[in-house]
FILORO-136854 format. One record per residue (C-alpha): residue number from 1; residue in one letter; x, y, z. Coordinates in nm, 3 decimals, always signed. Layout:
REM residues N
nr,rest,xx,yy,zz
NUM,A,X,Y,Z
...
REM end
This chain:
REM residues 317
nr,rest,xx,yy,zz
1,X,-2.421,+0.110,+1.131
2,X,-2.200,-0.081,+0.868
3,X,-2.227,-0.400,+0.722
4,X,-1.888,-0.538,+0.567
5,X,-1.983,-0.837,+0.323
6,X,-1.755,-1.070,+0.219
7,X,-1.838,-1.339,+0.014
8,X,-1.512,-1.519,-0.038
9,X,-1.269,-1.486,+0.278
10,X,-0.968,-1.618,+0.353
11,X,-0.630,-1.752,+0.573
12,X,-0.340,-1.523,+0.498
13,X,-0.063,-1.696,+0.547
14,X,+0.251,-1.471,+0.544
15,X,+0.623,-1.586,+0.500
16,X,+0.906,-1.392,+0.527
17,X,+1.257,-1.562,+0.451
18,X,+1.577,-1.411,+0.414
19,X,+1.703,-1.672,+0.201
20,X,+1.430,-1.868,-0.101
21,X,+1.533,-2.177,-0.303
22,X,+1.304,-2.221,-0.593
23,X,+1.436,-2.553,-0.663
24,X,+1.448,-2.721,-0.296
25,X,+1.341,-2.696,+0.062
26,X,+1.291,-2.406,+0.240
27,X,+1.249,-2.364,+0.652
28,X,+1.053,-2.081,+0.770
29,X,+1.114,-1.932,+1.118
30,X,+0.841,-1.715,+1.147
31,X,+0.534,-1.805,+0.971
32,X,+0.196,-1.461,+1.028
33,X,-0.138,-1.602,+0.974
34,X,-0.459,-1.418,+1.027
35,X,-0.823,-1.399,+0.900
36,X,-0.797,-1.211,+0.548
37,X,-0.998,-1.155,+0.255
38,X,-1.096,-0.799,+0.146
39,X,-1.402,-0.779,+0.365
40,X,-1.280,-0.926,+0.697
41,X,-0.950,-0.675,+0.599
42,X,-1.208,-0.406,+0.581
43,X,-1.384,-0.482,+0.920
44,X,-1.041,-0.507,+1.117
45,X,-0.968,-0.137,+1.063
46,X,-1.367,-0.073,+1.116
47,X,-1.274,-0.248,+1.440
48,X,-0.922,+0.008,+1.487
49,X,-1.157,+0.255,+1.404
50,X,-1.434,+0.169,+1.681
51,X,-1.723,+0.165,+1.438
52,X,-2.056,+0.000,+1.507
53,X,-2.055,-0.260,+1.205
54,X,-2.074,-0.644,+1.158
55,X,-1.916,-0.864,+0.863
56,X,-2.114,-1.134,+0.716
57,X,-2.010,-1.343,+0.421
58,X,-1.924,-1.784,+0.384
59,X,-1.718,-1.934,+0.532
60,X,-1.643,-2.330,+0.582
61,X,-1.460,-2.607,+0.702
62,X,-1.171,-2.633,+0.968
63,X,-1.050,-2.292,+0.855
64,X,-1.404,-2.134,+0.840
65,X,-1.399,-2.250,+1.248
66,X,-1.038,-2.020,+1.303
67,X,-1.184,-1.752,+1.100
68,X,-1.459,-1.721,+1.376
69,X,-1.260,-1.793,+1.649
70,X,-1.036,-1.521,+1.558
71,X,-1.291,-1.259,+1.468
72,X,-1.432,-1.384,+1.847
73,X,-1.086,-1.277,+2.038
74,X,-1.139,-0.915,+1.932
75,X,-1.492,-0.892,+1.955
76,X,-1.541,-0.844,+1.607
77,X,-1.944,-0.906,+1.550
78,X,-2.017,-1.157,+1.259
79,X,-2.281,-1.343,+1.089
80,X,-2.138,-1.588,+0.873
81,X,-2.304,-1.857,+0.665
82,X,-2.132,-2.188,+0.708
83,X,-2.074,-2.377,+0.396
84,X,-2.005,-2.738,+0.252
85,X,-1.702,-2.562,+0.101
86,X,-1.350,-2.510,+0.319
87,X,-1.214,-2.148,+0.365
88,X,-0.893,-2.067,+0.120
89,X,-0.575,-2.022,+0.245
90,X,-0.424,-1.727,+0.071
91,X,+0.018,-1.798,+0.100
92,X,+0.204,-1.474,+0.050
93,X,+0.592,-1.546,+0.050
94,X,+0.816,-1.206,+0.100
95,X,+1.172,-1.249,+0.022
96,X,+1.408,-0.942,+0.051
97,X,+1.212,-0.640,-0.166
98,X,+1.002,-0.898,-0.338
99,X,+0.735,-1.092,-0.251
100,X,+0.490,-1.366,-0.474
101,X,+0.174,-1.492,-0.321
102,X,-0.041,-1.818,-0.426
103,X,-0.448,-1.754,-0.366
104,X,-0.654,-2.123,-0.372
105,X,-0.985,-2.172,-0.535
106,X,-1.257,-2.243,-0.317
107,X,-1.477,-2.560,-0.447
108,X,-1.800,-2.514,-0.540
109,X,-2.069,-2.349,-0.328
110,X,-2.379,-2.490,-0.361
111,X,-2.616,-2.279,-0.457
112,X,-2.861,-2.341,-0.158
113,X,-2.624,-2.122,+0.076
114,X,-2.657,-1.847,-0.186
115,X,-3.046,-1.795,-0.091
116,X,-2.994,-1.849,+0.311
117,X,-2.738,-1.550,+0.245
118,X,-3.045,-1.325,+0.035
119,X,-3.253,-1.442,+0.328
120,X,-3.018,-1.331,+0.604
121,X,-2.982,-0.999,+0.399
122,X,-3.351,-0.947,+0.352
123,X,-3.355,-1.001,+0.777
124,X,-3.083,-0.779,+0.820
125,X,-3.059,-0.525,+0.519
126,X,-3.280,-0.244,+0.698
127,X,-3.071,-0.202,+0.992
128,X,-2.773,-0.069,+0.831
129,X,-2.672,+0.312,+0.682
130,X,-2.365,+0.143,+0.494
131,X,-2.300,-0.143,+0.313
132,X,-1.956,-0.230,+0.163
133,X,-1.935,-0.539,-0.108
134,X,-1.566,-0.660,-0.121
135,X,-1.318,-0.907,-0.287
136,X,-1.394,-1.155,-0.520
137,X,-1.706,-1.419,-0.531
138,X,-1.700,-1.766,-0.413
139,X,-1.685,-2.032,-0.677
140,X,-2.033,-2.144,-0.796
141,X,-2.227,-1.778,-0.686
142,X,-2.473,-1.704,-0.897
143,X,-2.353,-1.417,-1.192
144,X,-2.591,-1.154,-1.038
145,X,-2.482,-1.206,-0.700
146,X,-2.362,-0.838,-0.614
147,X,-2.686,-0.723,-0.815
148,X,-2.924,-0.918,-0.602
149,X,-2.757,-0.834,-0.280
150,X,-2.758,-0.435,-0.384
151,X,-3.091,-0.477,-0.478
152,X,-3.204,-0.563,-0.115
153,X,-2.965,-0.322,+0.040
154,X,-3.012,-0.021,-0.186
155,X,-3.336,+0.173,-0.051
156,X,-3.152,+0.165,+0.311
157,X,-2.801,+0.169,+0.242
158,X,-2.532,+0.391,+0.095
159,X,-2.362,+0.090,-0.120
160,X,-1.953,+0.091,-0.166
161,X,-1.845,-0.179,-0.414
162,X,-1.488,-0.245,-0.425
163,X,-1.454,-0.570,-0.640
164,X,-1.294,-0.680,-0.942
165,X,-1.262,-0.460,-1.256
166,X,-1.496,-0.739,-1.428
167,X,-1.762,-0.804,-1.148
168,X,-1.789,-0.397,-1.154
169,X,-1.831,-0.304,-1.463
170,X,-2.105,-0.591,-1.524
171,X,-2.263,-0.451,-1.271
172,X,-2.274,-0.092,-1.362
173,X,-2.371,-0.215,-1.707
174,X,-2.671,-0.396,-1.517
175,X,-2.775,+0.000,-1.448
176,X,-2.669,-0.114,-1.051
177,X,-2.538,+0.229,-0.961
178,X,-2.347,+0.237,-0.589
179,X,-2.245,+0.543,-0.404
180,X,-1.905,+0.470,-0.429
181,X,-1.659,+0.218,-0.579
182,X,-1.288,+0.215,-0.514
183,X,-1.117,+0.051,-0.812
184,X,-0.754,+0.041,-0.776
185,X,-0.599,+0.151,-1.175
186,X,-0.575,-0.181,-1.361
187,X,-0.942,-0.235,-1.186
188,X,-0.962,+0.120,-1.313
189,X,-0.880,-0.010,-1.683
190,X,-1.113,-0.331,-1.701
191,X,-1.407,-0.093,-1.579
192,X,-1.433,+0.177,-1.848
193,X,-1.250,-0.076,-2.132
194,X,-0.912,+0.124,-2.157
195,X,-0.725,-0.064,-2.355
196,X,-0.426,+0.204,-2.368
197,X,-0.058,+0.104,-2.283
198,X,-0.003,+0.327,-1.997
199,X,+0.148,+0.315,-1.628
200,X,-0.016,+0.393,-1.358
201,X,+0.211,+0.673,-1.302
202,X,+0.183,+0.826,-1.614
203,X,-0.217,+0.806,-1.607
204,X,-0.227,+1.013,-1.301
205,X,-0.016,+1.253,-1.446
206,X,-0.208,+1.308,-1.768
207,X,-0.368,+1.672,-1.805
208,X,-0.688,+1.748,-1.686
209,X,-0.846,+1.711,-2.029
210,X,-0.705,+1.370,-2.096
211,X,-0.867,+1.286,-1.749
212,X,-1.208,+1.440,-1.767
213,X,-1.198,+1.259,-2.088
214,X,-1.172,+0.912,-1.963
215,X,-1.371,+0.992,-1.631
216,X,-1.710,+1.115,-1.866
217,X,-1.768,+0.728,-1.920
218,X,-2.144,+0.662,-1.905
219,X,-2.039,+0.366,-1.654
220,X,-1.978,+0.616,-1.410
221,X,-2.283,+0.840,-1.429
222,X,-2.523,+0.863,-1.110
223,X,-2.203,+0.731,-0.891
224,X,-2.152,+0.948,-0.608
225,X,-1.811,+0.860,-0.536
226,X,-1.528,+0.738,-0.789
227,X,-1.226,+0.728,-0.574
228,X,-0.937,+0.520,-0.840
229,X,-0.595,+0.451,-0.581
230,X,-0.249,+0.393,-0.723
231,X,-0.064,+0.370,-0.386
232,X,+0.254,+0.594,-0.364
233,X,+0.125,+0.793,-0.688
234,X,-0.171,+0.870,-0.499
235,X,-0.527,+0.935,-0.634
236,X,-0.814,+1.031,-0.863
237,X,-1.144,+1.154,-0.722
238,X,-1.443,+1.171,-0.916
239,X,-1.731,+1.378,-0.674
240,X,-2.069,+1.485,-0.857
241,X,-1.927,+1.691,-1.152
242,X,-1.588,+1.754,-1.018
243,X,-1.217,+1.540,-1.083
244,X,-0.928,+1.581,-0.832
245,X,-0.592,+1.520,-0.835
246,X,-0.475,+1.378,-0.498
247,X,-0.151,+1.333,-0.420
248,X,+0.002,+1.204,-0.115
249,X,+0.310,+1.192,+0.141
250,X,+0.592,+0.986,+0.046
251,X,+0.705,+0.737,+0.320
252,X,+0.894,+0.422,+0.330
253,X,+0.640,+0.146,+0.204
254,X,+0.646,-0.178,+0.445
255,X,+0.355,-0.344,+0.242
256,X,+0.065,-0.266,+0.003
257,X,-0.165,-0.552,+0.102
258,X,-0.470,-0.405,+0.279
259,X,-0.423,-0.052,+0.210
260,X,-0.683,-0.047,-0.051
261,X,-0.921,-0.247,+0.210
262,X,-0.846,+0.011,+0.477
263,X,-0.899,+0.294,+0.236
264,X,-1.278,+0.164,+0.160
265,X,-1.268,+0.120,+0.602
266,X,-1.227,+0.473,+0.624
267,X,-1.484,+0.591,+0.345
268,X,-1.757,+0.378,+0.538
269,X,-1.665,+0.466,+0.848
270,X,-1.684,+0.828,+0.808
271,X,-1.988,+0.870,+0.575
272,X,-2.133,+0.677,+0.871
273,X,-2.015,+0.925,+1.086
274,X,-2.144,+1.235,+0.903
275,X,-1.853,+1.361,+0.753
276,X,-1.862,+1.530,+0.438
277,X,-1.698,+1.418,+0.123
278,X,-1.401,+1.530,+0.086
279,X,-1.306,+1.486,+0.414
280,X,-1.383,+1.132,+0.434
281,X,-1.197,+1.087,+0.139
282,X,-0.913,+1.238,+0.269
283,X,-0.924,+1.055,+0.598
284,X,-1.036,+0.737,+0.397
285,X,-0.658,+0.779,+0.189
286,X,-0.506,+0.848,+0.496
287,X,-0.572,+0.531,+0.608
288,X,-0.418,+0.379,+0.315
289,X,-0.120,+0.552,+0.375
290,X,-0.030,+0.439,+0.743
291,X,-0.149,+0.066,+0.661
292,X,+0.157,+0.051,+0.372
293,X,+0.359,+0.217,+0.681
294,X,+0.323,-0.124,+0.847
295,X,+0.336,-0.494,+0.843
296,X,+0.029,-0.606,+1.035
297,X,-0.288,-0.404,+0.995
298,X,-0.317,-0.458,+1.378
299,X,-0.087,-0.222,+1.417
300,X,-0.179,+0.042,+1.220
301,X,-0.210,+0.383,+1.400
302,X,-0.541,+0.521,+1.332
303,X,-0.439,+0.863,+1.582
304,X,-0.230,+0.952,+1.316
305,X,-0.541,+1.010,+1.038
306,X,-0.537,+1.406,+1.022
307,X,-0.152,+1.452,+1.076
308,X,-0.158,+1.249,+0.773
309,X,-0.444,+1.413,+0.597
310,X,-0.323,+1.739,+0.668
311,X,+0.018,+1.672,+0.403
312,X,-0.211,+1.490,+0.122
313,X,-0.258,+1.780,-0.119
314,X,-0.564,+1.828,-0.391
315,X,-0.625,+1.978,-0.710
316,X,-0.918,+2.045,-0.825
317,X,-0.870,+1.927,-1.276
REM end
């Protein structure tokens, strides 16, 4: 079983406009909102998936009560703690090829919803093989949040932490040592301090000694899986000893929101499953793949995983 935790969720609400006026009013015919934040992203493709999970986190507020009612017409199981803090809206406006978004700060959380979460946690912890710890923290959480939280989960779960670059590396520096994180590259960056002018292009196309250079940071010792994305450039897996060069299949891009979410999906879903490392990762990537192939993770075609897996090609640095 999985257990998706987000601690900060959110309303994504989507525009798309053919024409934008910065300086006046703009109509919008079509306005896509959903339940968002990089947990509840995660469990709907758990959900495409058909994996036995739940998602717990905070929510609040009129917008905490569509959250659940959402999650409720799909069946998605949930646990939520309810807040004196409203839900963010997160407003992503896509005009033509380019596209701006606007995230709100949540209020305050008082702190007193922080240890009903550690309680529900301690009640819970033990029933689940996976654990994934996503997005950013709530306004007013504690700074050792994520530690406390792996600290209950950690003797029963396999722990994947996909957070900020900042929130990671504190706690790796804690000595808090997950299975697996999934830091996209500028997460990448603020995680191991590199402070070097350099794309994300041209980072994944640095030799193999460049790269095993950067990837022996003490930060990531005693981390099972170090899985860094940079979307069409592909990939850089760290497994045990070993650093791979993944590249995969080029194919018109109709968003990059989510595919990082549905990326860390796939890793929980099939270490729950048994798989075996690499081809979880591979799968996991996969995922990533067909959710930039469309607009709504809703519709993204999970039958498609090993046609897709099958053209993603790895080198072994």
């Amino acid at each position: 079983m999985i257990l998706s935790i987000t601690s900060n969720p959110a309303i994504d609400v989507i525009y798309e406009m053919d024409e934008l006026d910065t300086n006046g009013v703009n109509v919008v015919d079509d306005v896509y909102k959903t339940p968002g934040g990089k947990g509840i992203n995660v469990s709907k493709v758990l959900d495409l998936l058909r994996a036995d999970f739940m998602v717990t986190g905070f929510i609040g507020g009129s917008n905490g009560d569509y959250v659940i009612d959402k999650l409720d017409d799909v069946n998605i199981k949930h646990d939520f703690i309810f807040t004196n803090v409203d839900t963010r809206n997160c407003i992503r406006v896509i005009h033509g090829d380019k596209q701006f978004e606007i995230f709100e700060k949540t209020n305050k959380i008082d702190s007193r919803f922080e240890r009903t979460f550690m309680s529900l946690i301690q009640e819970i912890g033990k029933n689940y093989d996976i654990s994934v710890i996503s997005g950013s923290l709530m306004n007013g959480l504690s700074d050792n949040f994520v530690e406390e939280t792996m600290e209950i989960l950690q003797d029963n779960s396999k722990i994947i932490l996909d957070t900020s670059g900042q929130v990671t590396k504190k706690v790796l520096e804690n000595n808090y040592k997950p299975y697996a994180i999934k830091p996209n590259f500028h997460e990448f960056k603020e995680i191991i301090g590199l402070s070097e002018d350099i794309s994300s292009e041209d980072f994944i196309n640095k030799d193999s000694d460049y790269l095993k250079g950067i990837f022996s940071n003490k930060l990531l010792d005693d981390i099972e899986i170090v899985l860094v994305t940079n979307g069409k450039y592909g990939a850089i897996l760290k497994y045990k000893d070993n650093l791979y060069k993944i590249t995969v299949p080029q194919y018109k891009i109709q968003r990059t929101v989510g595919s990082g979410d549905a990326t860390v999906a796939g890793i929980a879903k099939f270490l729950d499953d048994g798989e075996s490392v690499m081809e979880t990762v591979l799968k996991a990537i996969s995922l990533g793949v067909l959710n930039a192939r469309v607009y709504e993770v809703e519709k993204l075609d999970v039958s498609k995983i090993n046609e897709v897996a099958e053209q993603i090609d790895v080198e072994l640095l």
